[in-house]
C-alpha positions as CSV (number, residue, x, y, z in Angstrom):
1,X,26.0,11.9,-5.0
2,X,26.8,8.6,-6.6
3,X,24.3,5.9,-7.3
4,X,25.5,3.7,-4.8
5,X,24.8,6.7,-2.1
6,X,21.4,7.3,-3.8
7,X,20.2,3.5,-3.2
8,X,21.8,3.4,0.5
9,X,19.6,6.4,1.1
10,X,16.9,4.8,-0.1
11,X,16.7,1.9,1.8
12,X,16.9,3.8,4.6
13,X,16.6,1.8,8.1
14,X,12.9,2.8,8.7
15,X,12.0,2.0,5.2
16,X,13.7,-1.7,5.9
17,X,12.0,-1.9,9.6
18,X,8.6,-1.1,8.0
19,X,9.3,-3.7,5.3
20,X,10.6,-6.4,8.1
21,X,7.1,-5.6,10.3
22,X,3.8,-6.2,7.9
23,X,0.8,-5.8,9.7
24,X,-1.9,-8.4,9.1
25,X,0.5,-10.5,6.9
26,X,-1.9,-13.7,7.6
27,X,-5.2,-14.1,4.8
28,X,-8.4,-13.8,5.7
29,X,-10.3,-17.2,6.1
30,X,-13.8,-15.9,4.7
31,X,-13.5,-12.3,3.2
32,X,-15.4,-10.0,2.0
33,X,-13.8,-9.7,-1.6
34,X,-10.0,-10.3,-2.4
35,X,-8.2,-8.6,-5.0
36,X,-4.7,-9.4,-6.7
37,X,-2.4,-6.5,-8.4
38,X,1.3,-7.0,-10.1
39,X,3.5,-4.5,-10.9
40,X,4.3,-5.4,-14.5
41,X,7.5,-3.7,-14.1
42,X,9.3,-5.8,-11.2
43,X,6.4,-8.2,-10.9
44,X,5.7,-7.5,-7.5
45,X,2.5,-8.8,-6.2
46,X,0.0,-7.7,-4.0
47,X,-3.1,-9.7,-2.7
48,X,-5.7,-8.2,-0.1
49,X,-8.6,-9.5,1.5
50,X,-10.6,-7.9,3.6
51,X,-14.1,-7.9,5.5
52,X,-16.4,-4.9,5.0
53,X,-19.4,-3.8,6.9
54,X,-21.7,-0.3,6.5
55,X,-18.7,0.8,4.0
56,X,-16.1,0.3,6.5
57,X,-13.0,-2.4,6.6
58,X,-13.2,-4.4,9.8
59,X,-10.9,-6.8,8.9
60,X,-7.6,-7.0,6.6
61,X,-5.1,-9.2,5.3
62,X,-2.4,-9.1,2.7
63,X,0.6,-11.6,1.1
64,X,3.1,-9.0,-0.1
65,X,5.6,-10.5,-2.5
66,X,7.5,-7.5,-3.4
67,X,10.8,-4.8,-3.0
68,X,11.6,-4.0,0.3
69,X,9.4,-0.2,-0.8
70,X,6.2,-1.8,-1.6
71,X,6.5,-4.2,1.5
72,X,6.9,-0.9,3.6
73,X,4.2,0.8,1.9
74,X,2.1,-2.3,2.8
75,X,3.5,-2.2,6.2
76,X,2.0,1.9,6.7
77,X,-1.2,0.5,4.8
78,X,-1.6,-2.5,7.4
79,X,-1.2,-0.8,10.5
80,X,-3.9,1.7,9.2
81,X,-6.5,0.5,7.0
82,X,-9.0,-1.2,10.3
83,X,-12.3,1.5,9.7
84,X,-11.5,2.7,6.6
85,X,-13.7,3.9,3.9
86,X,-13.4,3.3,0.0
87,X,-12.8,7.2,-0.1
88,X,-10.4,6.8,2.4
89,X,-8.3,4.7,0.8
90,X,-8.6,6.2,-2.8
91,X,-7.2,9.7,-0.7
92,X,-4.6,7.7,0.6
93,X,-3.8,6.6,-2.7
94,X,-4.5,9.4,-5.0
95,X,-2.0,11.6,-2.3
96,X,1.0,9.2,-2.3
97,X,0.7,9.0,-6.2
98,X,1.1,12.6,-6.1
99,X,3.6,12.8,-3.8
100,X,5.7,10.1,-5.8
101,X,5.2,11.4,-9.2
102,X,4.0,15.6,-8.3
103,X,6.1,16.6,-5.4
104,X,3.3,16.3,-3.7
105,X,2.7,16.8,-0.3
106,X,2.8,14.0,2.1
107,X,-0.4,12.0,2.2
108,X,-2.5,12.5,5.5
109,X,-3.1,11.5,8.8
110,X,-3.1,8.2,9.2
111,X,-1.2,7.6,6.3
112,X,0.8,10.2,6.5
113,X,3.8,7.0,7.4
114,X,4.2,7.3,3.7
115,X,6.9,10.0,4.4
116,X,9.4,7.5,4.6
117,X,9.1,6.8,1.0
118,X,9.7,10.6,-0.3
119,X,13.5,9.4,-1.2
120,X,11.6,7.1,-4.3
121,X,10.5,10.1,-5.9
122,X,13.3,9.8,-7.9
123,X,12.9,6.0,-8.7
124,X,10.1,6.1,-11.3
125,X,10.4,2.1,-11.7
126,X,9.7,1.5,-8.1
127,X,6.2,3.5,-7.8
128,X,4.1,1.1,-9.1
129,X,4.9,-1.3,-6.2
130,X,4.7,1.4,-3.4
131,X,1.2,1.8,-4.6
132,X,0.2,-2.2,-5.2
133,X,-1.8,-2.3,-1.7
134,X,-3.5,0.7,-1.8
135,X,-4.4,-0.1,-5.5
136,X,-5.5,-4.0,-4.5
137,X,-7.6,-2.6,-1.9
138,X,-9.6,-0.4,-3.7
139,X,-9.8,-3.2,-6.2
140,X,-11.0,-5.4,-3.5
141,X,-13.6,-2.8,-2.3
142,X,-14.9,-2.6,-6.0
143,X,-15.2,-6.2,-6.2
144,X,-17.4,-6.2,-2.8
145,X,-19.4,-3.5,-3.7
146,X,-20.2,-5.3,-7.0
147,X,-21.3,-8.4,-4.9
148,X,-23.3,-5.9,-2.9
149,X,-21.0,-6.6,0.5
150,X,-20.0,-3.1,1.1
C-alpha cells in the first residue's frame, strides 16, 4: 500500500465525522477543576473542565485545538464522559494506550467508539493527541480531588 493510501485510510469518513461533531465543545462557566495538556510532538492542545460531584462528572467541556484524530478521540470522549468515575476514565485511557501502542483490544463499553482509531496504530506521532482528552481529564480530576471537590 503506498503512503498516500495509508493516510486516506486513515482519515477515514467516520474518523472526520467524529472530528466535525465535538460534544460539549462550549467551557464550563464555574468548574470543578480544569486541566490543559499539549502534545509536544504536534502541539495539539487539549483543555477540559468539568463539574464533579460524589466522584462522578456531571458536567463537561473541552476546546480541542488539535488533528482531525485527537478531535475524534475528543468527540468519543464527549459524548461519553456524563457519570463517569476517575477509574473510569483512567480504563478508558489505560485501554486505548494499549490498543494504540499493544495491539490491544478495543477499549470498552462506552468507549469502545475508539475503534475507529485502530488504523493509527501504525502512526506512533499521532498517539499522543488521540490520548490528550482522556489524559486532561484525569488531570483535571487530580486537580479537583487535590482541592477536595471530588
Amino acid at each position: 500500500m503506498s503512503q498516500e493510501t495509508d493516510l486516506i485510510k486513515l482519515y477515514s469518513a467516520r474518523i472526520l465525522a467524529l472530528a466535525a461533531d465535538i460534544p460539549h465543545t462550549d467551557r464550563l462557566d464555574a468548574p470543578t477543576a480544569t486541566a490543559k495538556k499539549r502534545s509536544p510532538l504536534c502541539g495539539s492542545t487539549v483543555t477540559v473542565d468539568l463539574v464533579t460531584e460524589n466522584g462522578q462528572i456531571t458536567a463537561f467541556g473541552q476546546d480541542v485545538k488539535a488533528c482531525a484524530l485527537g478531535q475524534a478521540a475528543a468527540s468519543v470522549v464527549g459524548a461519553n464522559i456524563i457519570g463517569r468515575t476517575r477509574s473510569d476514565v483512567e480504563a478508558a485511557r489505560d485501554q486505548l494506550k494499549a490498543m494504540l501502542k499493544a495491539d490491544g483490544p478495543v477499549p470498552l463499553a462506552p468507549f469502545d467508539g475508539f475503534e475507529v482509531l485502530q488504523p493509527a496504530r501504525d502512526y506512533k506521532n499521532r498517539h499522543a493527541s488521540i490520548l490528550l482528552s482522556l489524559d486532561a481529564t484525569l488531570d483535571a480530576f487530580d486537580a479537583a480531588e487535590a482541592s477536595n471537590c471530588a
